[in-house]
LOBADREN-675711 format. One record per residue (C-alpha): residue number from 1; z negated, x, y negated. Coordinates in Angstrom, 1 decimal, padded with zeros to 4 digits, m for minus. Layout:
i->NUM&zz->Z&xx->X&yy->Y
...
This chain:
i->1&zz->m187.3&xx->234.6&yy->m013.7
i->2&zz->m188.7&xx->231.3&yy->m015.1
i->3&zz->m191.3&xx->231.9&yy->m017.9
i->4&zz->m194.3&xx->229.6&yy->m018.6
i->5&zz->m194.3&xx->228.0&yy->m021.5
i->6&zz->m198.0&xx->227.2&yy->m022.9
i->7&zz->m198.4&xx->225.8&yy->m026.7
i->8&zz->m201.5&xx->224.9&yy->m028.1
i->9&zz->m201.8&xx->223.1&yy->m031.5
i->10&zz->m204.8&xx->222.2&yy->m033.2
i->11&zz->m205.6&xx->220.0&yy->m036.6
i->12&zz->m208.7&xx->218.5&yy->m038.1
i->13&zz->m208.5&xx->215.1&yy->m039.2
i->14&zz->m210.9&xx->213.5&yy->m041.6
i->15&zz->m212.1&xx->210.8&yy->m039.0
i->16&zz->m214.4&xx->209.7&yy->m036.5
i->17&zz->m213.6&xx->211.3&yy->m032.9
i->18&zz->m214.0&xx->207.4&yy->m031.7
i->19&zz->m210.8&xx->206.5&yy->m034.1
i->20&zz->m209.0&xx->209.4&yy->m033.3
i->21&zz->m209.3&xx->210.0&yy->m029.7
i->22&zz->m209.0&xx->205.7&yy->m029.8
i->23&zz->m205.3&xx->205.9&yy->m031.6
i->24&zz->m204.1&xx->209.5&yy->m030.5
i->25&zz->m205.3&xx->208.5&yy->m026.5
i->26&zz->m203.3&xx->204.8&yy->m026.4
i->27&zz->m199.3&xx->205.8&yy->m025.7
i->28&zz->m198.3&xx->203.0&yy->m027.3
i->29&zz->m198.7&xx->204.8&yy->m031.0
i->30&zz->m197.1&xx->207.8&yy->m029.4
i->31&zz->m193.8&xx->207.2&yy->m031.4
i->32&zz->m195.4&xx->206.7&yy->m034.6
i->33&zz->m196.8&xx->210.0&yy->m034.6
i->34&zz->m194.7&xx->211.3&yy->m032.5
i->35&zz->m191.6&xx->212.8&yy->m033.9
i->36&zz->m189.2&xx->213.2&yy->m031.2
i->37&zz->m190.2&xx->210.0&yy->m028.9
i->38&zz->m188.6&xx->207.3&yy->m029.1
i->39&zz->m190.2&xx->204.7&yy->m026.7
i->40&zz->m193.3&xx->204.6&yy->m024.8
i->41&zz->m193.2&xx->201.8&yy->m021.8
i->42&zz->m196.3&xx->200.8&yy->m019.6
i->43&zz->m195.4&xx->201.3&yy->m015.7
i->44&zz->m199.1&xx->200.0&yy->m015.0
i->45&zz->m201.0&xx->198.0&yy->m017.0
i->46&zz->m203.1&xx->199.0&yy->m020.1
i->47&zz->m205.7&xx->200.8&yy->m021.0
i->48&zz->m205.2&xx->204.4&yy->m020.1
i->49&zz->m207.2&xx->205.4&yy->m017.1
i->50&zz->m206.7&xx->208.0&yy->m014.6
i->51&zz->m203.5&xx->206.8&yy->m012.4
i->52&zz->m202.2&xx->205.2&yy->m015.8
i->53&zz->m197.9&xx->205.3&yy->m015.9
i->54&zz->m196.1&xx->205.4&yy->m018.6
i->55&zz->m191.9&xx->206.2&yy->m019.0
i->56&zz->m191.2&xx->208.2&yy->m022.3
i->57&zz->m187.8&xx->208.5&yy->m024.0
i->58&zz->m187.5&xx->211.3&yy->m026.1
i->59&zz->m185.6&xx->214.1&yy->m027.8
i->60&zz->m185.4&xx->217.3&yy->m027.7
i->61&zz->m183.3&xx->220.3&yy->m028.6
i->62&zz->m180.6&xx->217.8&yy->m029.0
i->63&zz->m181.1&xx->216.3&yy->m025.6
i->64&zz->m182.2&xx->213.3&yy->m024.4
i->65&zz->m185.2&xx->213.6&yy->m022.3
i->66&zz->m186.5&xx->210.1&yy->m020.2
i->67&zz->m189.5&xx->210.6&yy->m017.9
i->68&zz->m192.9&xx->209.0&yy->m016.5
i->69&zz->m196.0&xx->210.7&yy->m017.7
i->70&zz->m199.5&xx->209.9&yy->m015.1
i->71&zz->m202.5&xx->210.3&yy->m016.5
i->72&zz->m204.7&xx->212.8&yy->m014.5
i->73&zz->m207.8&xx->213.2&yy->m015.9
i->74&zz->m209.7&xx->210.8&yy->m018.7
i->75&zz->m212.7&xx->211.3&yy->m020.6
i->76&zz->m212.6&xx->208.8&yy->m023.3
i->77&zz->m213.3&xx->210.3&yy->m026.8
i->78&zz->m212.9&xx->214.1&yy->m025.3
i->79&zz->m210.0&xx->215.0&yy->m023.4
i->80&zz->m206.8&xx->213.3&yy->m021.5
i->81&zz->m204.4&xx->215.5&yy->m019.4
i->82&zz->m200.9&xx->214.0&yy->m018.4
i->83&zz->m198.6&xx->215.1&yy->m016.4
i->84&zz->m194.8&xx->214.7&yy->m015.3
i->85&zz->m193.0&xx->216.3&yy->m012.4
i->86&zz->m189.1&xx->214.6&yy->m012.7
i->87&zz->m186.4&xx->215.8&yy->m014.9
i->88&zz->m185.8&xx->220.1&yy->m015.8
i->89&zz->m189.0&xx->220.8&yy->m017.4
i->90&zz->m192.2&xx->219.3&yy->m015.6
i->91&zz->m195.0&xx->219.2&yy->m018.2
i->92&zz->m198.6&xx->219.0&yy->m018.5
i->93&zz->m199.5&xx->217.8&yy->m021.8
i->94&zz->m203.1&xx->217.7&yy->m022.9
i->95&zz->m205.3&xx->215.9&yy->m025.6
i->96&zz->m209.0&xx->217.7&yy->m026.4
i->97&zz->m210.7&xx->215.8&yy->m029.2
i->98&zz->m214.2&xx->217.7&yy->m030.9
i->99&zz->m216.7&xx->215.9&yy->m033.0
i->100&zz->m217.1&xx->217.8&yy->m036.1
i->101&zz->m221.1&xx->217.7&yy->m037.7
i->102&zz->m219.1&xx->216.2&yy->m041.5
i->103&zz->m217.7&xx->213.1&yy->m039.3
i->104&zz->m214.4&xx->214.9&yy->m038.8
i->105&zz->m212.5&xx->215.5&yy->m035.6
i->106&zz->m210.5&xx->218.5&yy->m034.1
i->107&zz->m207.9&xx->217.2&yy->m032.2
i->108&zz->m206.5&xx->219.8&yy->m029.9
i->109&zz->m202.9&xx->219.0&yy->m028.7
i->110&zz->m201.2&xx->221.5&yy->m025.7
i->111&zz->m197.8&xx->221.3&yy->m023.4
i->112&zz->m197.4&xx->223.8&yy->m020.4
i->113&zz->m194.7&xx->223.2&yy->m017.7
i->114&zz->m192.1&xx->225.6&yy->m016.2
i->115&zz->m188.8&xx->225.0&yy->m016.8
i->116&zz->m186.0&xx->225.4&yy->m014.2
i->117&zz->m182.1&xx->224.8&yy->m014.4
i->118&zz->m180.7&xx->225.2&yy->m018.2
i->119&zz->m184.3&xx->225.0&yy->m019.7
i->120&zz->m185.4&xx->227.9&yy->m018.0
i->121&zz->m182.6&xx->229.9&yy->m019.7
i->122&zz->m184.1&xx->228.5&yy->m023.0
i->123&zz->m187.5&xx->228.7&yy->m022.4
i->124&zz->m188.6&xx->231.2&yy->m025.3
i->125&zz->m186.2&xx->228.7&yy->m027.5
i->126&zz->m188.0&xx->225.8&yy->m026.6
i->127&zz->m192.1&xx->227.0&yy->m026.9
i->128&zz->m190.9&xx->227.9&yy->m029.8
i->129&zz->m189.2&xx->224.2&yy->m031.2
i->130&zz->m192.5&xx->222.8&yy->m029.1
i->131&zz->m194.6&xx->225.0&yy->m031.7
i->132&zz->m192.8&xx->223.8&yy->m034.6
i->133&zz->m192.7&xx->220.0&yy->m033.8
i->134&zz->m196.3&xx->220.3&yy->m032.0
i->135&zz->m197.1&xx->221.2&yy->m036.4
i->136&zz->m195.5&xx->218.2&yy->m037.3
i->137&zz->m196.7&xx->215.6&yy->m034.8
i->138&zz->m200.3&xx->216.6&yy->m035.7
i->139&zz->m199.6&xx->216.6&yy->m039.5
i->140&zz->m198.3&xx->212.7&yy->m039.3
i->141&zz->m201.3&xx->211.5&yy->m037.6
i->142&zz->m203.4&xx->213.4&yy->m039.6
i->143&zz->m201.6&xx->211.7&yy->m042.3
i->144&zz->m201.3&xx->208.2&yy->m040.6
i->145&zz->m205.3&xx->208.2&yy->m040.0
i->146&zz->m206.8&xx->209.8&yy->m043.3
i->147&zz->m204.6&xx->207.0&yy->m045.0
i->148&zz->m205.9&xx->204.4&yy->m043.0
């Protein structure tokens, strides 16, 4: 039986939401903050709206993952969904960014799919590596924006 998997990471970063949601919500910086992906190519043109394509290569558990995110629903400065339906492990990935009242923001970062094939065997494994990297991710931007 194929088990969700549903990870939700959160951070607050010493910035405005504008900056934040501005660098976090363009794909392009993905793999700078990122660090399993490796490449982030436009399949429509820029900027991110709702429709928006974009093919990702990235990493994970040892594998290499390649697939096209669309962009599902956009509120600029509060919340982006994405989703992808190809490759073993379709995936809804979703950005939430909160104004804080000291000029901070709380950047909310989750990934929910279901896997099938071989990931579905490894899903506990995987929300589990998601977790862990999820950590990291937000800990580089946090670092690559407070920095900046």
């Amino acid at each position: 039986m194929a088990r969700d998997v549903d990870v939700v990471t959160g951070t607050v970063i010493r910035r405005p939401v504008d900056v934040v949601a501005g660098y976090a919500g363009d794909p392009v910086h993905a793999p700078e903050w990122y660090v399993n992906i490796s490449s982030v190519e436009w399949r429509t043109p820029p900027p991110v709206a709702v429709g928006s394509q974009m093919d990702f290569v990235a990493a994970f558990l040892g594998r290499r993952l390649a697939y096209t995110y669309e962009v599902t629903e956009f509120e600029p400065g509060r919340r982006m969904v994405m989703r992808t339906a190809d490759g073993p492990f379709p995936m809804e990935t979703t950005y939430t960014w909160e104004p804080l009242d000291d000029g901070s923001t709380r950047m909310t970062l989750r990934n929910r799919g279901r896997p099938s094939g071989f990931s579905r065997v490894a899903g506990p494994v995987m929300a589990t590596a998601m977790r862990r990297a999820n950590r990291k991710d937000l800990a580089r931007l946090r670092e690559l924006l407070e920095r900046a």
